[in-house]
N, C-alpha and C positions, 0 to 999 in steps of 0.2 A: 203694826197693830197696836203698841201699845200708847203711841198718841193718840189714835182714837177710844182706846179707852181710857187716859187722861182727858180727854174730852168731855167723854162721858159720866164718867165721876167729877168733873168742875162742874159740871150740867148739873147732877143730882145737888149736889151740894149747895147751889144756888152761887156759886162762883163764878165769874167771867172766862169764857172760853178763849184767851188771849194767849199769844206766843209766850210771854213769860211765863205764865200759869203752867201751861203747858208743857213747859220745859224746866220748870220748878215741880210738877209731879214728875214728873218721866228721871230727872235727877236722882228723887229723895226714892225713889224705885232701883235707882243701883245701876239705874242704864244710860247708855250713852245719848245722847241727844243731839239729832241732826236738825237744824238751825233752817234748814233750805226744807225739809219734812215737814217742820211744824208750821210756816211758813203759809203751804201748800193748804196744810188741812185746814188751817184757819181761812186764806182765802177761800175754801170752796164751803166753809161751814157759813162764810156771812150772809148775811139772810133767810139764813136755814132755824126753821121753829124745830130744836133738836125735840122736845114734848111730845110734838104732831108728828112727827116723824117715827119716832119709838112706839107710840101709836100704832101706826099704820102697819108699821114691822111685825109687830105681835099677833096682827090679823091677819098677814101672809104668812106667815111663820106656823099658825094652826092648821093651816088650809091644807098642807100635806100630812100633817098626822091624822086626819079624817079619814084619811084615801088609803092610810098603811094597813086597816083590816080589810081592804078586797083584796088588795095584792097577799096578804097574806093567805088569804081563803084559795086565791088561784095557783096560787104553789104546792098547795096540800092536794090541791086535785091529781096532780100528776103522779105522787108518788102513789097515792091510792089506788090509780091505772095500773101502775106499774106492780103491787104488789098482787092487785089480782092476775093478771096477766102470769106471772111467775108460778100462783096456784093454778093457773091451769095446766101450764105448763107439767107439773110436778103430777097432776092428776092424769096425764095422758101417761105418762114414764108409769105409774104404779097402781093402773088400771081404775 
C-alpha cells in the first residue's frame, strides 16, 4: 500500500511516477522497498491518466454514502417492532 501512495503523492506533486521516485519516497518514509513491487505498480500505472482516475474514484466512492440513510432508516424499523411487541406483551401480564 504504501507505493501506491508514493505514487500518489509524486502524482500530486507534479513529479514523475518512476521506480526511483518511488523507492526514493518509500525510503525517506522509514520503509523497506521491494524493487520487484515498485516494478509492478509502475508497469501497471503506464498509460494510466492517475488525474481521470481519482476522478472517477471520488464519484463511486460518494455513491454509497447516499444509500447509508435508507439502510439506516430500515434497521430503526425493527427495533421499533420489537419494542412495541414487548409493551404488549407486558399489558396482557398486568391487565
Amino acid at each position: 500500500m504504501e507505493y501506491i501512495y508514493a505514487a500518489l503523492l509524486l502524482h500530486k506533486l507534479g513529479k514523475e511516477v518512476s521506480e526511483a521516485n518511488i523507492k526514493s519516497v518509500v525510503v525517506a518514509a522509514g520503509a523497506h522497498a521491494d524493487d520487484s513491487k515498485i516494478k509492478s505498480l509502475v508497469a501497471s500505472l503506464k498509460g494510466v491518466d492517475i488525474a481521470n482516475e481519482l476522478a472517477n474514484a471520488s464519484l463511486v466512492a460518494a455513491a454509497p454514502a447516499s444509500s447509508a440513510p435508507a439502510e439506516a432508516k430500515k434497521e430503526e424499523a425493527p427495533k421499533e417492532e420489537k419494542h412495541e411487541a414487548a409493551a404488549e406483551g407486558l399489558s396482557a401480564l398486568f391487565g
